[in-house]
C-alpha positions as CSV (number, residue, x, y, z in Angstrom):
1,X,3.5,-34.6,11.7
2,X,0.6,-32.8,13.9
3,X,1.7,-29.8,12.7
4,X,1.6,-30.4,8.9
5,X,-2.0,-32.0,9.7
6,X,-3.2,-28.9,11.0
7,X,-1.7,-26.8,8.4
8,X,-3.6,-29.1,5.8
9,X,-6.5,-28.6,7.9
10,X,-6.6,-24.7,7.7
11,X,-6.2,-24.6,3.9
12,X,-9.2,-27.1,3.1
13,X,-10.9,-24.4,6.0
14,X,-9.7,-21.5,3.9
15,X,-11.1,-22.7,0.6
16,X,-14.4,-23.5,2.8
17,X,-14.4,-27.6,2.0
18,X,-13.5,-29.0,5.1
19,X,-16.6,-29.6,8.0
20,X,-15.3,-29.4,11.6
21,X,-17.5,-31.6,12.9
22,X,-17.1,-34.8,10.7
23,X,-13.0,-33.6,10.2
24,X,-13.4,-34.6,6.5
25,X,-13.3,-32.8,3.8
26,X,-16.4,-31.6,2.0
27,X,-17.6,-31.6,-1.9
28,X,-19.2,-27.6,-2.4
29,X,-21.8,-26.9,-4.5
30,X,-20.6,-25.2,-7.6
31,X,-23.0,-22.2,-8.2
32,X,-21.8,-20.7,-11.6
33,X,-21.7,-16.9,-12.5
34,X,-22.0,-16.6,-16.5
35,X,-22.5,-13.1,-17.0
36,X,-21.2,-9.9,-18.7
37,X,-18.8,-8.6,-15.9
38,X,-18.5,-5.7,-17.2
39,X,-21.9,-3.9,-16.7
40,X,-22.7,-1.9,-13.4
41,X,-25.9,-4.6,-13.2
42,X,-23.8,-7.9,-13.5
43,X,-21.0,-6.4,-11.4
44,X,-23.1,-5.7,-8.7
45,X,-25.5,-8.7,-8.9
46,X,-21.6,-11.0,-9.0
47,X,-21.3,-8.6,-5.3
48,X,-24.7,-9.1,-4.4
49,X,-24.5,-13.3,-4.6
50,X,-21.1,-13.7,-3.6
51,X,-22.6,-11.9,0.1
52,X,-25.4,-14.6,0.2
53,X,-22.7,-17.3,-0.4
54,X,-20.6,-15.9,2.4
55,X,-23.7,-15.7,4.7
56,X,-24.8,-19.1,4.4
57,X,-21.1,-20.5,4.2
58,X,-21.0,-18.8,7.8
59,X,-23.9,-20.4,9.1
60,X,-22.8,-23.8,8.5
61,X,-23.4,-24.5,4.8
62,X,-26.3,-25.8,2.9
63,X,-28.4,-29.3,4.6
64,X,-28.3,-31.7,1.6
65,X,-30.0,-34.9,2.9
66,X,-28.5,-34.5,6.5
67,X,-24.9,-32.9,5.1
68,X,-23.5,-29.5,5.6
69,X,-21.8,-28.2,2.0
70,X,-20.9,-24.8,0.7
71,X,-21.7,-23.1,-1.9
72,X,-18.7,-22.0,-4.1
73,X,-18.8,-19.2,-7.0
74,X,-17.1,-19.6,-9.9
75,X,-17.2,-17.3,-13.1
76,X,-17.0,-16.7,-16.8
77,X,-16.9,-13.3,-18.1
78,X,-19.5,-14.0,-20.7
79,X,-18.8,-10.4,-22.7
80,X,-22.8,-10.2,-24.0
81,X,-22.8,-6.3,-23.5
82,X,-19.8,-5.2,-25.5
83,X,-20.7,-4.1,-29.3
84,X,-19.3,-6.6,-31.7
85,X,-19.5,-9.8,-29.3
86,X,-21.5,-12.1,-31.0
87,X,-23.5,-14.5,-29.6
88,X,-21.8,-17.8,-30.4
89,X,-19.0,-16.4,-28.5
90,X,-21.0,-15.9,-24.8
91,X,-22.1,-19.0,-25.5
92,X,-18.8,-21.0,-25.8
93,X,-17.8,-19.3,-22.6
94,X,-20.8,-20.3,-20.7
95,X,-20.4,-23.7,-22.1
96,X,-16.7,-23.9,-21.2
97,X,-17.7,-23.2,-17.6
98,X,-20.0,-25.8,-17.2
99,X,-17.6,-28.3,-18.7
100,X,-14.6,-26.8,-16.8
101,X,-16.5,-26.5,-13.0
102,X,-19.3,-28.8,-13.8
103,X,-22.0,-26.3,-11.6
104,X,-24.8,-27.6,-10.1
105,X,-26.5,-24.2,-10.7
106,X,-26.6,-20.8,-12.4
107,X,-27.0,-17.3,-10.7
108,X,-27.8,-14.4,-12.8
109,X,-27.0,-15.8,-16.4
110,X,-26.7,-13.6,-19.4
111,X,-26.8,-9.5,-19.7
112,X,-28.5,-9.9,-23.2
113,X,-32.0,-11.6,-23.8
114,X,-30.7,-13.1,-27.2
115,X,-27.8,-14.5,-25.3
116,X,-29.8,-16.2,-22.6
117,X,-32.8,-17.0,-25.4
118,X,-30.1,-19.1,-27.4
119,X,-28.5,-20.4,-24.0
120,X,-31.6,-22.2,-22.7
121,X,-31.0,-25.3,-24.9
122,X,-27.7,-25.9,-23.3
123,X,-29.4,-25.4,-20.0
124,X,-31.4,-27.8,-20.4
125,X,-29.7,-30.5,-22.0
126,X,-27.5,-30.1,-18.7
127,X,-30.1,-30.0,-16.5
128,X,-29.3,-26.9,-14.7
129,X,-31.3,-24.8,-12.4
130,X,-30.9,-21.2,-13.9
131,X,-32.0,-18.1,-12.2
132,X,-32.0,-15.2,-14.3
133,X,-31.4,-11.7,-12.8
134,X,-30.5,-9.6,-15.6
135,X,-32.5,-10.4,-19.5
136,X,-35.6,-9.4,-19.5
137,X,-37.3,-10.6,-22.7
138,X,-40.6,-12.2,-22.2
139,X,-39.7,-14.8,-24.5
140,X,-38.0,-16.8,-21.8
141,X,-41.0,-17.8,-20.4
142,X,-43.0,-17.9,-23.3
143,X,-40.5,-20.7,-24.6
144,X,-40.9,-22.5,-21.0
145,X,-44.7,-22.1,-21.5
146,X,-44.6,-24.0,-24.6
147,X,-42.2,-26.5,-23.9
148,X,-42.0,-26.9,-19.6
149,X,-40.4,-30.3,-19.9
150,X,-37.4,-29.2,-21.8
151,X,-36.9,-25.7,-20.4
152,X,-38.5,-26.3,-16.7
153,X,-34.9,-25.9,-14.8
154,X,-35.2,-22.2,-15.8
155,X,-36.0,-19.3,-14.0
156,X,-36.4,-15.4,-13.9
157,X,-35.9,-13.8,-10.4
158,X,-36.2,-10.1,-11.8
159,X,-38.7,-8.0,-13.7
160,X,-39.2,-9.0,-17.2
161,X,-39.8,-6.0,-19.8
162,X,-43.6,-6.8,-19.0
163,X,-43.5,-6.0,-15.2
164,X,-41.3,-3.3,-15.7
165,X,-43.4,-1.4,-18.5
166,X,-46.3,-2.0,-15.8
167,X,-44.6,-0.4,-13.4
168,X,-43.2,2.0,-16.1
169,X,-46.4,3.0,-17.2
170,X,-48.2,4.0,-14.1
171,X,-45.7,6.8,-13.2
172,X,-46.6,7.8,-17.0
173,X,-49.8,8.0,-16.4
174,X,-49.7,10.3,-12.7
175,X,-47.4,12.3,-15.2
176,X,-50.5,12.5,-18.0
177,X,-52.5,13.0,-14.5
178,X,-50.6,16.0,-12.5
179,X,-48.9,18.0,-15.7
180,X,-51.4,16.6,-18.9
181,X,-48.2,16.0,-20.6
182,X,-49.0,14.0,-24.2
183,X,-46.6,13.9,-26.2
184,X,-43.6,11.5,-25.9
185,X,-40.3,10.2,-27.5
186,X,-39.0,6.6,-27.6
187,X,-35.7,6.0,-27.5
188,X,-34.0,2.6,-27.0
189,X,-30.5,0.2,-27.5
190,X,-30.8,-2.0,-30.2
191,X,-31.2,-5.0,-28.1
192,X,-34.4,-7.6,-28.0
193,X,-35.7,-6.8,-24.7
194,X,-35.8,-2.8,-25.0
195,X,-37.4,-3.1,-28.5
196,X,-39.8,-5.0,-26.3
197,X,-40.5,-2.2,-23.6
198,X,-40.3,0.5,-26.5
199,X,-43.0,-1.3,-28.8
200,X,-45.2,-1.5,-25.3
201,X,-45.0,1.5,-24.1
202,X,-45.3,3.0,-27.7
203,X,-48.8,0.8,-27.4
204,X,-50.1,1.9,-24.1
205,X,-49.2,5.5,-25.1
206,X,-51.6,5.1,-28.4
207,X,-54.4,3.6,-26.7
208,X,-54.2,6.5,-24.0
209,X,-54.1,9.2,-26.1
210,X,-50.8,10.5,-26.4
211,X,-49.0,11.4,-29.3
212,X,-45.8,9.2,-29.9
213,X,-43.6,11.8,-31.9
214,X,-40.7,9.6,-32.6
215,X,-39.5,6.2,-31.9
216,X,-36.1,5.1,-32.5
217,X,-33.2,2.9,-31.8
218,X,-29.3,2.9,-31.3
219,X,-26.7,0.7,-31.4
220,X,-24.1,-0.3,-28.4
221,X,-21.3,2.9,-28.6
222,X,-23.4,5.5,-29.3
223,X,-21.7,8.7,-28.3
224,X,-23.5,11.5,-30.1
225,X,-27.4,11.7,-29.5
226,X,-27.6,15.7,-30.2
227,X,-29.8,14.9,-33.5
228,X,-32.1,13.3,-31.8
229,X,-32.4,15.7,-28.8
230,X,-33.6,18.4,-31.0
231,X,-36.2,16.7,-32.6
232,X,-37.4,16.3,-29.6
233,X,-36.9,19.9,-28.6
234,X,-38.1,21.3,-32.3
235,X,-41.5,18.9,-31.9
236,X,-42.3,20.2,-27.9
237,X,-41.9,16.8,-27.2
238,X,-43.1,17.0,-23.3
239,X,-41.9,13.0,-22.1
240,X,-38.6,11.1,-23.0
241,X,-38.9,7.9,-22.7
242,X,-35.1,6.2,-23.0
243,X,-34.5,2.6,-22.6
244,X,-30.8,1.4,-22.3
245,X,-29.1,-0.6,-19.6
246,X,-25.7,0.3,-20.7
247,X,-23.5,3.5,-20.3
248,X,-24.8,5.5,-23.5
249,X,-27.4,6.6,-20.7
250,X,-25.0,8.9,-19.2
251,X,-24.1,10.5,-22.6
252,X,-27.7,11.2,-23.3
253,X,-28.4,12.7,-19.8
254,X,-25.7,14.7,-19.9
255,X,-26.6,16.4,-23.5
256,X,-30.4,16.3,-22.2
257,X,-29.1,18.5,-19.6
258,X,-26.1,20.9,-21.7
259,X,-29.0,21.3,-24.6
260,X,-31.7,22.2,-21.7
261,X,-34.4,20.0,-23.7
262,X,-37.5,20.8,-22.4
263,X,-39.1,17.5,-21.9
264,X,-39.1,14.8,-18.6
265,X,-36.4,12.4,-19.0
266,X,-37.4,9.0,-17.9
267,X,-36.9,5.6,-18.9
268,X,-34.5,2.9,-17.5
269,X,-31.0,4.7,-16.9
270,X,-28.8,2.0,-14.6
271,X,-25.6,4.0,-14.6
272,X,-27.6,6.4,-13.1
273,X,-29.6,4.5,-11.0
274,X,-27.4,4.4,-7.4
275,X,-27.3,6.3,-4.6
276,X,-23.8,7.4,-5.3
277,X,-25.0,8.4,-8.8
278,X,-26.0,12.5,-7.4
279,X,-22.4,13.0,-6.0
280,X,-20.8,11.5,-9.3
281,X,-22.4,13.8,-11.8
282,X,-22.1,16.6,-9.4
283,X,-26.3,16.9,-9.7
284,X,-26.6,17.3,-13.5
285,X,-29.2,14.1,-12.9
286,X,-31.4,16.5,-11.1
287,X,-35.1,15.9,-12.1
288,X,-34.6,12.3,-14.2
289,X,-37.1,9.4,-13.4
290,X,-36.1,6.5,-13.3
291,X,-37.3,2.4,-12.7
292,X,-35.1,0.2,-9.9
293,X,-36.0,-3.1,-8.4
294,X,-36.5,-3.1,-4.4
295,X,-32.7,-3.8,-2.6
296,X,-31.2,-0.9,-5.0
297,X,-33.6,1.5,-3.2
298,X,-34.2,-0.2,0.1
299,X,-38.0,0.5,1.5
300,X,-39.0,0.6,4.6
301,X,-42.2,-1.7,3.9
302,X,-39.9,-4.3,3.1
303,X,-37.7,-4.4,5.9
304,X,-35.6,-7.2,4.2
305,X,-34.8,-4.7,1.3
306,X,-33.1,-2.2,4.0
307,X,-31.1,-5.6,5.9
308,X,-29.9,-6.5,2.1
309,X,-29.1,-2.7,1.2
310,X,-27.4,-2.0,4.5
311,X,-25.1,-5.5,4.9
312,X,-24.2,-5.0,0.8
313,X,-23.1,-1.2,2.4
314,X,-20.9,-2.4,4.7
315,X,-19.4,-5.9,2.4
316,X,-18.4,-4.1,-0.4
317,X,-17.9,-0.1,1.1
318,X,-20.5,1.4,-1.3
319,X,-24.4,1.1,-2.0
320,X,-25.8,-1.5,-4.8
321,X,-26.5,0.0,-7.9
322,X,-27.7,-0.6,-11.6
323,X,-31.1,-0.7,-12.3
324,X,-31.9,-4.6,-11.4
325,X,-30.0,-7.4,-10.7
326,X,-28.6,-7.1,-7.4
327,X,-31.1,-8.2,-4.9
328,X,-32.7,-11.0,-7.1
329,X,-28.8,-12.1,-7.1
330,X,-29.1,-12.3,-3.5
331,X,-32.3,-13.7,-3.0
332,X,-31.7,-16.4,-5.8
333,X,-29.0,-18.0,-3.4
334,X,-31.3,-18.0,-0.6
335,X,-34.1,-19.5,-3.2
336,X,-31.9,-22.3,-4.1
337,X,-30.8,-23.3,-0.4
338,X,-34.1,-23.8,0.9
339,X,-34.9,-25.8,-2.3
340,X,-32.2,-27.8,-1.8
341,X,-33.0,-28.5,1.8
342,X,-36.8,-29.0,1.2
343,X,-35.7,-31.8,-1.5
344,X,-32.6,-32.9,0.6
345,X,-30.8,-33.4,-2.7
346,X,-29.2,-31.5,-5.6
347,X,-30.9,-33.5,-8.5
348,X,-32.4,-31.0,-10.5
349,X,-35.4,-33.0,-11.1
350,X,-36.0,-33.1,-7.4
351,X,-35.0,-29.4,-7.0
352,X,-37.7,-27.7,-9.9
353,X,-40.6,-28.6,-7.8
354,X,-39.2,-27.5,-4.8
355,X,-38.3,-24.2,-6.5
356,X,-41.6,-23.7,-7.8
357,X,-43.5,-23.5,-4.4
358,X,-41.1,-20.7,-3.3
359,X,-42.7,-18.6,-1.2
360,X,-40.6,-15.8,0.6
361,X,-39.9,-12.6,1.9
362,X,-36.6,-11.7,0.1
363,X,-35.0,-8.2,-1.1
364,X,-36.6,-7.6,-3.8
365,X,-40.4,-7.9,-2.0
366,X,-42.2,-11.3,-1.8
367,X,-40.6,-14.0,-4.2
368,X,-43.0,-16.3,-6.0
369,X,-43.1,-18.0,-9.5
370,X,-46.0,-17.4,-11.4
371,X,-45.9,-18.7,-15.0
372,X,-43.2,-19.3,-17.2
373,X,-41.1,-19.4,-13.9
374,X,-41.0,-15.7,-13.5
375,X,-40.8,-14.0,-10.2
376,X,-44.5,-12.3,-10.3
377,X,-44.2,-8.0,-9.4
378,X,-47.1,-5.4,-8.5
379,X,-47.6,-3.0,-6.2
380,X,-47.7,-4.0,-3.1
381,X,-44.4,-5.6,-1.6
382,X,-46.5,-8.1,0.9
383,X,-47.6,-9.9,-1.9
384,X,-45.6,-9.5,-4.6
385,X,-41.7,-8.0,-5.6
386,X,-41.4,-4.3,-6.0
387,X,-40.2,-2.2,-8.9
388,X,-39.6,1.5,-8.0
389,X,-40.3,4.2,-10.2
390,X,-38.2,7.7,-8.4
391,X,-36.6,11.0,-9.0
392,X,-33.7,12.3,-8.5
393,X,-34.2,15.8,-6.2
394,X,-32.5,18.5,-4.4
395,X,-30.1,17.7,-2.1
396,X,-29.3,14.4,-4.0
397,X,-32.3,12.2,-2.6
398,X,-33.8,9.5,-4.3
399,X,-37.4,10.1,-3.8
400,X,-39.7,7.3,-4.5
401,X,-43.1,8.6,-6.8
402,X,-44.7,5.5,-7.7
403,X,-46.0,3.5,-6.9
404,X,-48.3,5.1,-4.3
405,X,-47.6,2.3,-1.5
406,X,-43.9,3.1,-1.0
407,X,-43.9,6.8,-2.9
408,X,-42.5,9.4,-0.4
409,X,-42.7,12.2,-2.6
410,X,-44.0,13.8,-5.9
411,X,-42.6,14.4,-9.8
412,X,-41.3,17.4,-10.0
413,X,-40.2,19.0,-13.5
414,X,-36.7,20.2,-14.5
415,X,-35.9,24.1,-13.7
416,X,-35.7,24.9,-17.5
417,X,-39.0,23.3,-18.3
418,X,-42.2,25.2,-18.2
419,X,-44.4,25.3,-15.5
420,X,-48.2,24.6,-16.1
């Protein structure tokens, strides 16, 4: 009999719902993972969380009025990246989640903005704290703007397309400033929240003088982008400004290189965001700029970037990647405990309040909500999260050019392209 007990005792440890110190078994609390798992971002944002779970569940669980609970993961491939998947379908899988595991949260959500823009109704009517880590269109928090008591359990831990084209657009202009490069091409995915950044930056570029020679979007499986590329090379084009999260990014770099356009590729490239990205291509990405959220390239004035970078090292045997996603993943968790434990409860209503005053030092740079319930980004990572603009440069290093608080280096421009 003793040893049957004991052998029901390590199963409930195993599945992490059984307290030592009480010798009862424990309720977790469900955090669910709705997301497209299919995309380097979500996959390593799924990685990223599923460490912060694992360190918390180590430490003893989560303080929830006075009891220690886990957290528990649980998923739904929500397929929001692939061409052809529409809509209605990501969102019967994120509502067969929450019917199915009944979560008391949400970590990272949707890939697409129209996804998580159509999701937020649902979200609300179950009265779940969201944190976004992945969509980017400012919509989101327009929408909580204009309505906060429906859509107040939401929230975005990463850079919107607005804090990113900030970001964006100052390592434009020290490229205006160092080469007096002005004329660029827009190229984006046909998706709501790169029309967003390419409409922007086409903006800023206009009232700054450059000339915009082309803008223009693709669809999801593009795999031929030579028409475009000498456009760009026939118009002495100077700045390529390409905006897709998915892996047409690595088509066009590689035919940017082949064709030997002679223009600075920059932009938002995830696939070849990583530190492991130089070794895969073998180099080719020698020269591209691109835009990363601190915790994919750790920094060393946020020393909780290089702790996140180095433990997700040695978890999951290779280096975070993607362009965002990741350490907001992380520090959503953490974000969510500590609300949890302020407000001794997992009532939402109790928990949005809570989750608003968050004030931290987390992996992506200092965490607070401004409005709309977005994470607020600049420059300096004491006061606010971090975005990194950086090259890729001989002998494979990731050097960081903007902005001027963390850069280590300076843009240099491909060995094909003229030197002024």
């Amino acid at each position: 009999m003793r040893k049957r007990l004991m052998v029901f005792i390590g199963i409930l440890m195993l599945f992490g719902f059984y307290l030592p110190s009480s010798g009862m078994a424990v309720e977790p609390i469900i955090l669910g993972f709705p997301t497209a798992l299919d995309i380097v971002d979500c996959i390593h944002s799924k990685h990223a969380a599923e460490m912060a779970v694992a360190e918390i569940n180590a430490k003893g669980g989560v303080n929830v009025g006075g009891k220690m609970r886990p957290f528990k993961l649980v998923y739904a491939d929500t397929r929001d990246a692939q061409p052809g998947i529409p809509v209605r379908e990501a969102l019967m899988a994120y509502e067969k989640l929450i019917l199915q595991h009944k979560p008391h949260a949400i970590i990272t959500g949707f890939y697409a903005s129209e996804a998580l823009l159509a999701s937020m109704d649902i979200t609300s009517e179950h009265k779940l704290p969201y944190f976004g880590t992945i969509a980017m269109s400012p919509k989101f928090q327009q929408k909580i703007v204009e309505n906060y008591n429906a859509y107040k359990y939401l929230f975005r831990v990463c850079y919107d397309a607005r804090f990113f084209v900030k970001s964006y657009l100052g390592v434009l202009k020290m490229v205006n400033d160092n080469f007096g490069f002005t004329k660029a091409f827009i190229l984006h995915e046909e998706a709501l929240w790169a029309r967003a950044i390419g409409g922007m930056t086409a903006k800023w570029f206009k009232g700054q003088g450059w000339e915009v020679i082309g803008k223009q979007s693709f669809p999801k499986g593009t795999s031929d982008f030579s028409a475009s590329l000498l456009k760009i090379k026939s118009t002495n084009t100077q700045v390529i400004v390409f905006i897709c999260s998915r892996p047409e990014a690595v088509i066009f770099a590689d035919q940017w290189r082949t064709m030997k356009i002679p223009a600075l590729l920059t932009g938002i490239l995830p696939a070849l965001c990583g530190e492991t990205a130089w070794k895969v291509h073998k180099g080719k990405i020698k020269g591209i700029i691109n835009v990363v959220e601190a915790g994919i390239f750790p920094l060393k004035g946020i020393p909780e970037s290089e702790q996140f970078y180095e433990a997700y090292k040695k978890r999951v045997e290779e280096p975070p990647g993607g362009s965002h996603g990741p350490g907001a993943a992380y520090d959503s968790v953490y974000i969510l405990k500590e609300a949890i434990e302020r407000a001794g409860s997992l009532d939402p209503d109790k928990l949005v309040p809570e989750i608003e005053k968050t004030d931290r030092m987390g992996a992506i740079g200092r965490v607070r909500f401004g409005k709309g319930h977005q994470v607020i980004f600049g420059e300096n990572p004491r006061e606010a999260a971090l975005a990194i603009c950086f090259q890729w440069q001989e002998p494979g290093k990731r050097v960081a050019v903007y902005p001027k608080s963390v850069a280590t280096g300076k843009i240099e421009l491909p060995d094909w392209m003229p030197k002024k």
